[in-house]
N, C-alpha and C positions, 0 to 999 in steps of 0.2 A: 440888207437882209442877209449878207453871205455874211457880213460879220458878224450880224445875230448868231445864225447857225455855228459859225465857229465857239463863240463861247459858251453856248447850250452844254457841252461836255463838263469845261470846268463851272459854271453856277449849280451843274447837277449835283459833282463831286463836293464843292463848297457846302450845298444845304443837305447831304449826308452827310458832315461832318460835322453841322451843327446839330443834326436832328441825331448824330450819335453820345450826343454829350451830355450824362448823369445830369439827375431832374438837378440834384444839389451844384450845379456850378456858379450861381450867383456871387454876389459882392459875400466878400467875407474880411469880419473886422475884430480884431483883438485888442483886449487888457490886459498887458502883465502889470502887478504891483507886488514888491516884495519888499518886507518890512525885515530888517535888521538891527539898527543902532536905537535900541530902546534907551530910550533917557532916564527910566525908572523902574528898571528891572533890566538884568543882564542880559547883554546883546547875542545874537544869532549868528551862529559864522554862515549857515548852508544859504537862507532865503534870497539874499543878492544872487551868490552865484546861480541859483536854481531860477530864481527870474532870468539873466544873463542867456540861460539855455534855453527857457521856453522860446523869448524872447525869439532866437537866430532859429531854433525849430519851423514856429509860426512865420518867418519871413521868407527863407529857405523851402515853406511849401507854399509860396504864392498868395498871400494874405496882401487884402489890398490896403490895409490899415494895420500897423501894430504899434500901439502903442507901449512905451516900456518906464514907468516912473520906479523908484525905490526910495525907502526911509520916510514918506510920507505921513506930516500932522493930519489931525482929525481935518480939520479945514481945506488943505490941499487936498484929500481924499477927497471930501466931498465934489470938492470943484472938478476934478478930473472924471470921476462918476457923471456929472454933468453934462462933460464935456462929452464922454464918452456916448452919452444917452443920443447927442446929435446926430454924431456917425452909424448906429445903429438902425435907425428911421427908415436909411433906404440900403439897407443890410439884408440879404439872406440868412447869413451865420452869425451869430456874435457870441464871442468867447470871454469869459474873463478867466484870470489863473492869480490866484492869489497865494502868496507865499507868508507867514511868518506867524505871531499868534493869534489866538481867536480863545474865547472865550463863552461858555451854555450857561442861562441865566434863566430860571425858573422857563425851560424848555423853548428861549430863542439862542439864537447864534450870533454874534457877533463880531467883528474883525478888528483886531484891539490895534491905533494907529501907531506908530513911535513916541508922542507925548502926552502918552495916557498916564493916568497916575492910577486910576481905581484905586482910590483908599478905601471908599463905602461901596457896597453894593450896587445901590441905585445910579454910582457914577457912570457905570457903564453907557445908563441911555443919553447922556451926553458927551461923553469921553470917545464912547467906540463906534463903529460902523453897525449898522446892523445886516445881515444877511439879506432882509426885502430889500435895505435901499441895492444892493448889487442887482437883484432880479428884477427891481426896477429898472434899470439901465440897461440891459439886456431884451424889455419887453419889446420892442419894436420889431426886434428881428422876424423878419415873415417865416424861415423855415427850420429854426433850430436856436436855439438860448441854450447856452453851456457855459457853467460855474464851476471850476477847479478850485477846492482849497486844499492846499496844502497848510494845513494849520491846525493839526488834530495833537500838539506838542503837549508836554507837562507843563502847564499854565502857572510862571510864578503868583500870578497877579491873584489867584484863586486861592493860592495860602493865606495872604497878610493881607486882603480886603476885608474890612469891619463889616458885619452883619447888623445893618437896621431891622431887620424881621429875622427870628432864629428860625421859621422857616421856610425862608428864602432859598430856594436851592440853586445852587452851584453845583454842575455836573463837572464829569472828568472827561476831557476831549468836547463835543461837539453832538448836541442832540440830532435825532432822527428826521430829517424834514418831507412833506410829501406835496411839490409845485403842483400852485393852482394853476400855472398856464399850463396849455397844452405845448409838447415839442419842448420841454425843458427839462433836462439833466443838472443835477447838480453831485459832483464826484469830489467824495473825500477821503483824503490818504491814507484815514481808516476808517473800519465801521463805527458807527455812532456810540459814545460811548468808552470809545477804546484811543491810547494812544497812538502815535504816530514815532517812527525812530530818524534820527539825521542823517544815520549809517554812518561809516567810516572815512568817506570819502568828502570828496568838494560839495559832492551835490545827495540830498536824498534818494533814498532808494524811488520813492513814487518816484519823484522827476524824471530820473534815468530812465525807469521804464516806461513815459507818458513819451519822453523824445524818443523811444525807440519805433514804439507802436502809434503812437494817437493818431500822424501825418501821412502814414501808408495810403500810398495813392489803392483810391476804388474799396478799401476796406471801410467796413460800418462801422460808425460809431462803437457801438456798442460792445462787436467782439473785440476790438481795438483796444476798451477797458477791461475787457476779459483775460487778453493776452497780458496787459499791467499788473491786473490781480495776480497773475500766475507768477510774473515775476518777484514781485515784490513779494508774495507768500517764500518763494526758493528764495532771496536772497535773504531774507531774514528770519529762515528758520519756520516758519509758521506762525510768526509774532506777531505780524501786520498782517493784514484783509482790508484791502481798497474796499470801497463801495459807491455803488452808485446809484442816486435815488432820483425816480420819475420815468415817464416814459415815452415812447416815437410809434408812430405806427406802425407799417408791416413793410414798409419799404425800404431798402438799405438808405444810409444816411451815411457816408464819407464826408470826412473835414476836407480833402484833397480828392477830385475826381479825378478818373483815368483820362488822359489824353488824349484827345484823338491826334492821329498822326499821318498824314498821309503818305505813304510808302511807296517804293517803287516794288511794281511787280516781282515777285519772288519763287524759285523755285520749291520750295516747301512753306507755306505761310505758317505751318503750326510746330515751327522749330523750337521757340522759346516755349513753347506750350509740354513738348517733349522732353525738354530740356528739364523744366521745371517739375515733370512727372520724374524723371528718372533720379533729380534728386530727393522727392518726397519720398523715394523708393528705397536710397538708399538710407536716407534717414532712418527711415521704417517703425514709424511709432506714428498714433493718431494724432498730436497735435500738427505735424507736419502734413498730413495730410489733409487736415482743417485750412491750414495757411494753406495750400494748394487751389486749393477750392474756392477760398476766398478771391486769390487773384483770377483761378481759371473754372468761373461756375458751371460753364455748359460742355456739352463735344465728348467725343468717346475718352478723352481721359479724364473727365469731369466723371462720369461714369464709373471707369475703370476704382478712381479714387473714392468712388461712394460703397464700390464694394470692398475696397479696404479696412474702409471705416467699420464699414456692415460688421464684417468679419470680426474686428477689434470688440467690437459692443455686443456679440453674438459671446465669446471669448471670455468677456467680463461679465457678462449673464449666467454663463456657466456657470464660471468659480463664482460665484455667488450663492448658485442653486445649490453646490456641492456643500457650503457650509452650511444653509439653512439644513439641507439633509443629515450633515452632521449633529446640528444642536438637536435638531427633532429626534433621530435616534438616539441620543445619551440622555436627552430628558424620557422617553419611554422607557428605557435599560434603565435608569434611576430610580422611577418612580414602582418598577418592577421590582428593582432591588428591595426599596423600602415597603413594598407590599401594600400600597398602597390602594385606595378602593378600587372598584372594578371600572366601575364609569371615567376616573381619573385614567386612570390605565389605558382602557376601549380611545378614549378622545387622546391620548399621548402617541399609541399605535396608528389610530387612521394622520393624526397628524406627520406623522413618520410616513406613512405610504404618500400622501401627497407628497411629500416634499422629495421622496425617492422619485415620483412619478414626475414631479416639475422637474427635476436632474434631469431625467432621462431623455423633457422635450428639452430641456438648455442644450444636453450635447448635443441632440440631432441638428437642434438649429445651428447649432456652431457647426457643425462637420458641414452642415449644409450651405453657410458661407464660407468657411473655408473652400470648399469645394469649387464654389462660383468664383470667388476670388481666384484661386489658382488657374480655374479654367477659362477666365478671362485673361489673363495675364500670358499663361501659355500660347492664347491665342494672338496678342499682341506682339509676344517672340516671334510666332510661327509664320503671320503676317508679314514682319518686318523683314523676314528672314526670307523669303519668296519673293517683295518687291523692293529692292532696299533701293531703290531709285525713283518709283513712283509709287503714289497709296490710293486705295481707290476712293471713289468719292462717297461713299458710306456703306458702314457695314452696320452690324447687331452684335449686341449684348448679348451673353449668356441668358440674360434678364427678358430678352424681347424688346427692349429700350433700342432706339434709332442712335447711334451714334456719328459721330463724324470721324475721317480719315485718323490717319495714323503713319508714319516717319517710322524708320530704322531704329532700334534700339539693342538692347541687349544683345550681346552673342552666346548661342546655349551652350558653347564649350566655355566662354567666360561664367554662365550662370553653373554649368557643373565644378567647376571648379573653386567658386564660389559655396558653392554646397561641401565640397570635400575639404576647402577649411575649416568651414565652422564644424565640420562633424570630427575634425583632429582635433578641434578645441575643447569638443564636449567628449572628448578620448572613447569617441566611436569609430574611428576610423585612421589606422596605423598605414594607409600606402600614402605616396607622391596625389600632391594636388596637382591633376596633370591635364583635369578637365573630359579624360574619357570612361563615362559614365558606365562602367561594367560590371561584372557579377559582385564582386568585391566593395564596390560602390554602395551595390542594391542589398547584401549583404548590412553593411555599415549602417545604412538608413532603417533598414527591418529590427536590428538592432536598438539603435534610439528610440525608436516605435515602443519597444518592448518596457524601456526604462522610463521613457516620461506620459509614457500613455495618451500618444497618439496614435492616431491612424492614418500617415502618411505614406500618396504613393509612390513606390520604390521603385518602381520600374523608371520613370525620367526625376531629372532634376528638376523640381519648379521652382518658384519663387515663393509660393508658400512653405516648402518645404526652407527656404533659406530663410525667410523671417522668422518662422517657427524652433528653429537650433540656434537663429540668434537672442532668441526672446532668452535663450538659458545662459542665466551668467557665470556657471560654473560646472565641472564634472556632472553628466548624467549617464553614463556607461560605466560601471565601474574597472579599476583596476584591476586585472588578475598577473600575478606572477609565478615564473616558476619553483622547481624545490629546491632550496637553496639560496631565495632572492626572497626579500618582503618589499612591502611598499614603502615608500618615502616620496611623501609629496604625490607628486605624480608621474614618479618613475620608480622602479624596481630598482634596489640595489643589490647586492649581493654577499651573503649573511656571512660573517668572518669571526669565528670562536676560537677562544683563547688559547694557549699552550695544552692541548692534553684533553679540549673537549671539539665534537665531532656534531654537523650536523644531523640530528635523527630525522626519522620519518614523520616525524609533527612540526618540523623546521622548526628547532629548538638544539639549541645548545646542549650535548648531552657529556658528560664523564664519559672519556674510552675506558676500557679494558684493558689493560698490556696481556700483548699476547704471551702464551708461552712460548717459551723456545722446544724446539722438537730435540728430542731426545735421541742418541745415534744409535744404531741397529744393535750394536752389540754393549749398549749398556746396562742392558737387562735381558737375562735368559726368563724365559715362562716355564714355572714347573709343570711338569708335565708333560711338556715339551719334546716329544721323544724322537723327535722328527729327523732323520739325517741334518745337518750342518748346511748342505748341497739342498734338500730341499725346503729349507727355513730361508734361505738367501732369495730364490729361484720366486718362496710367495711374499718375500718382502720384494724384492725387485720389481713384480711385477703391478704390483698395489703400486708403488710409489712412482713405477712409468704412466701407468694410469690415471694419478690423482695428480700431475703434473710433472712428477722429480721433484717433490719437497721431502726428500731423506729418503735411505733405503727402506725403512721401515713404515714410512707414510698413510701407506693402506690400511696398515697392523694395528698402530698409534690411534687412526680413526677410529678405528670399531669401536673401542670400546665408551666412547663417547653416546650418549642416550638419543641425542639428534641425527636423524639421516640427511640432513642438510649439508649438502658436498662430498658426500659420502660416491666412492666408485666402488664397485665389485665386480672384481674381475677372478676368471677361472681358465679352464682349458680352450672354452669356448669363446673367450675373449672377453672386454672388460662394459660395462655398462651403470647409470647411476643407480645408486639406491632409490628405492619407490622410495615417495613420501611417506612420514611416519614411522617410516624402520628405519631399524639401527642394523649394523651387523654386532656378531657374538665371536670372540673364538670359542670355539668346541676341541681344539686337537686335532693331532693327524694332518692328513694332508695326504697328497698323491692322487694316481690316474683315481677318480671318480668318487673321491671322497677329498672334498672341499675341509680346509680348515675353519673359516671362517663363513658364518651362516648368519644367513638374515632375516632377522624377527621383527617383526610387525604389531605395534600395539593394536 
């Protein structure tokens, strides 16, 4: 009995670890077949190698069977079909992956073998495989049938096969199929109809992207071809579109379930879980936070990440709503322009207002997750930043949602300072990324605000404010330079005009003047002029001590100039500028209380 009781701990621990184990962990058994050395049409360099990969994919995730043939006759095909149909029996999963050509014949599909000839049409139904016989072979499996073709190529055999009936069709690629069994997928490396490219590499684009995604432990099926589709759309331009036809119920389906692991007690258990938040964070785009989710579906950063998404898809609803609002208002101003009927006009107008009035709930709803998003996230700085050695055992969502603990993260002088880059990159903000969040900061953010028309808060740095200035991939603040500098690029230079031209006041290049040269006191007498000698010197002298010492005559010289600009006038009482507008006059004379020179005013 005491040794019963001893082992009562581990048999407990053992059957949680089996009752933690995804429904889909059964036997799981694979087909590769890749066809390359056509004996009667030219051979394939990628399908070997791409079998080669699936091949070490599916073994390397723990497949209890994989089988792996290449170059196989109609004959051999069949038999290993056969063969295959046995292992399946007492199979959970069973996979096949087929690489090489394939051929659509009045709307079936068929897997054309290495020694096929198809001269006529009707060769096909003894020459090639047909698609049922694969989904035959597959039917046994109790909780998942999957069919991979890679075989959606330019089909030689479909040029120079003779037509017994002229209208017999021959499609291009690989018709649309929709499995009668339930729990069966069948994915082709393109949509129906469409071809399929080798890419430039050893291995096809599908392949690449099915070894990257398909095997992701605890990922479903399904988004696993999702993630493929996206790749292979980016690697080739938007020329291929994977697809995948049939359907699964509502429960995740993983080719690879997660592991159970039994661990040793740990001071934070949701390290990797943090971990994994802070880089979907940095990443900061929704597909990353889709994979996040995938691996880590529940807990407060499961949460946290759903109101990212929120945010994202609130975001894209916007600018959505902003363009419909757009076409509605040019098709009303259009249809106004052209004067068109009343009624046509009335329905173009209320159309316009709806679409103004959907804008208006897009942006609230966006400010409104934005909002959440940020104010969950500040919360989980704030948090982390008050217990950064222990978390407590559950908190709440902004949302009301129950979530679970949370780990140390972010530092807010690491996140302000984060924000004061990207606001230098968007040429909002000219001081030191120094991390401390001050007028200058709030200033620079109020700024952005103004240029890309948001409404973020300026008072702290958040993380939605940092996603938000990275979302812009180029200047949103514009440049302002001083006079005398234009812009270049995205710095000021400073304007440099040629021999003889001057910066004006429109910072432009302008033609100078030559000045004159001042003329000396005595090389011109003024008729009229009756003034002693002594006091002709006394009011030239005193002009030109006034007007700096630019000649004895300086003061005298000015006047008669029609501008008061620079102009001094000085008398007994001392010297002072000319008002604006006036000019001085000589009049004559001179002496105690009778000025020479007099100031007229237009």
């Amino acid at each position: 009995m005491r040794n019963l009781l001893r082992l009562c701990p581990l048999l407990l621990v053992a059957t949680l670890l089996l009752g933690a184990e995804p429904a889909f962990a059964g036997k799981r058994v694979a087909l590769v077949l890749a066809n390359s050395a056509y004996q009667h049409a030219p051979s394939l360099a990628n399908p070997v190698n791409d079998g080669a990969v699936m091949a070490k994919t599916l073994k390397e995730a723990g497949f209890d069977v994989v089988e792996s043939r290449h170059d196989l006759s109609a004959q051999d095909t069949r038999r290993v079909l056969r063969d295959f149909a046995d292992a399946t029996r007492t199979a959970d999963i069973a996979v096949v992956y087929y690489a090489g050509h394939g051929i659509e014949v009045e709307g079936s599909n068929y897997l054309i073998p290495v020694d096929a000839r198809l001269e006529r049409d009707t060769d096909v139904y003894d020459e090639a495989l047909s698609l049922d016989r694969v989904l035959v072979a597959v039917e046994p499996a109790k909780q998942l049938r999957l069919v991979i073709l890679d075989a959606c190529r330019d089909n030689p055999f479909g040029k120079t096969m003779k037509r017994t009936i002229a209208s017999r069709g021959i499609g291009r690629g690989l018709a649309q199929v929709e499995p009668t069994s339930p729990n069966t997928l069948i994915a082709y490396s393109a949509k129906a109809g469409f071809t399929a490219q080798d890419g430039d590499g050893a291995n096809s684009p599908f392949t690449v992207a099915l070894s990257k995604h398909l095997t992701t432990p605890g990922l479903d099926v399904r988004r696993a071809f999702g993630f493929v589709r996206d790749d292979v759309l980016k690697s080739t331009g938007n020329k291929q579109e994977p697809f995948v036809y049939g359907s699964l119920g509502g429960d995740d389906v993983p080719l690879v379930p997660v592991k159970a692991v039994a661990a040793a007690p740990a001071a934070n258990p949701q390290a990797d879980m943090r971990r994994d938040y802070e880089l979907a964070l940095q990443v900061g785009n929704k597909p990353a936070w889709e994979a996040f989710l995938a691996q880590h579906p529940d807990g407060f950063y499961a949460n946290l990440a759903k109101l990212q998404i929120d945010k994202f898809q609130a975001e894209q609803a916007h600018a959505a709503a902003i363009e419909k609002a757009k076409q509605a208002e040019a098709e009303r101003d259009r249809l106004a322009a052209l004067g068109a009927q009343k009624d046509a006009q009335a329905k173009a107008a209320a159309d316009a207002k709806a679409a103004e009035q959907a804008q208006l709930a897009a942006q609230k709803a966006k400010e409104q997750a934005q909002q959440q998003a940020a104010a969950a996230e500040q919360q989980r700085v704030n948090l982390a930043a008050s217990a950064p050695s222990t978390a407590p055992a559950s908190t709440a969502s902004p949302a009301g949602t129950n979530v679970a603990s949370l780990t140390p993260a972010t530092n807010p002088a690491d996140l302000s300072r984060s924000v004061q880059t990207e606001l230098g990159r968007v040429g909002c903000f000219s001081g030191q990324a120094d991390g401390n969040w001050t007028t200058s900061s709030q200033r620079s953010l109020s700024q952005f605000n103004r240029y890309a028309g948001t409404k973020l808060d300026v008072k702290v740095a958040s993380t939605d404010a940092l996603d938000t200035v990275k979302s812009k991939p180029s200047r949103v603040c514009p440049l302002v330079c001083e006079h005398g500098f234009k812009a270049d690029g995205d710095k000021c230079m400073k304007i440099v005009c040629r021999e003889g031209y001057a910066v004006n006041d429109d910072n432009e290049c302008a033609k100078q003047r030559a000045a004159k040269p001042a003329k000396p006191a005595t090389a011109k007498r003024y008729d009229g002029d009756e003034r002693p000698a002594r006091q002709r010197r006394q009011a030239g002298g005193a002009a030109a001590e006034a007007a700096g010492g630019y000649g004895a005559a300086a003061g005298i010289a000015a006047a008669g100039r029609r501008s008061g600009g620079g102009q001094v006038f000085c008398n007994s009482s001392g010297c002072r500028p000319v008002s604006r507008g006036c000019h001085l006059e000589y009049r004559g004379g001179g002496g105690p209380g009778n000025d020479a020179n007099a100031e007229v005013c237009n």
